[in-house]
N, C-alpha and C positions, 0 to 999 in steps of 0.2 A: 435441891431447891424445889418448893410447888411450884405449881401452877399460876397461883395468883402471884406469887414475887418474882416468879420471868416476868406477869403483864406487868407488875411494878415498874421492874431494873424496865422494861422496854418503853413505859409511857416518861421515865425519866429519861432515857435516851433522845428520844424523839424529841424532848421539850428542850431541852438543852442544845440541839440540832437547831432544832427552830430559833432558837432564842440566837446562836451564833450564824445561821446565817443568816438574819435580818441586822444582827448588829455588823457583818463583815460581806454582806454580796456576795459570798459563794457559798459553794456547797463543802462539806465535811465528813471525813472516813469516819466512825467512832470510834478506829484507833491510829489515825492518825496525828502527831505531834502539834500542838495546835501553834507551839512556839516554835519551833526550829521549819514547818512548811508557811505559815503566813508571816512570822515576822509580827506576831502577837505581843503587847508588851506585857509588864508586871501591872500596869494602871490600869489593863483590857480582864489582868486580872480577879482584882480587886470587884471589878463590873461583875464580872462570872459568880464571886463571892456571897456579893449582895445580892443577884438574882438567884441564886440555889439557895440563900437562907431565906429568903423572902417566898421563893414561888414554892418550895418544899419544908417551909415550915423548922427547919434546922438552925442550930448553932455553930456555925465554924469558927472553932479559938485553937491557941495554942500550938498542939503540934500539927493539926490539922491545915495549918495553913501554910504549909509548904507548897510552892511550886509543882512540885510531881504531882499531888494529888488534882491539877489545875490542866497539866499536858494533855491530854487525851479525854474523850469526849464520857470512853470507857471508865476511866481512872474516877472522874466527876462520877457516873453509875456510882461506882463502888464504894466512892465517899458518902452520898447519899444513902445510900442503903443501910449503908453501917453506920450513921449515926440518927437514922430511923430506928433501926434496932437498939438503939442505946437509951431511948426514951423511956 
């Protein structure tokens, strides 16, 4: 990976950080379970959905919108990225 797609994956990290703890008052591992440590629902996820397609410009359909790709702050990075690259 360069240069510029670490500062990528990391300026998505951080926004997605931000974005979850203004929406939940705490702070967040970016690989910590964001469901099984806060008790995050499916409808918290949905939220998640529309703000990564909105604030990153993406489409999440399909098989993409599984659960797992939604657990972890990392997991969110990586769906990101890869469906930037698919553009």
């Amino acid at each position: 990976m360069n240069n510029q797609a670490e500062q990528d994956r990391a300026t998505v990290e951080q926004g997605v950080l931000r974005f979850l703890e203004a929406q939940t008052k705490r702070t967040w591992d970016p690989t910590a379970d964001l469901f099984a440590a806060g008790g995050l629902s499916s409808l918290f996820a949905m939220q998640l959905v529309v703000h990564l397609e909105q604030t990153y410009a993406i489409s999440i359909r399909g098989k993409d919108l599984r659960l797992d790709n939604f657990r972890t702050v990392a997991n969110m990075v990586e769906l990101v990225d890869r469906l930037r690259g698919d553009r």
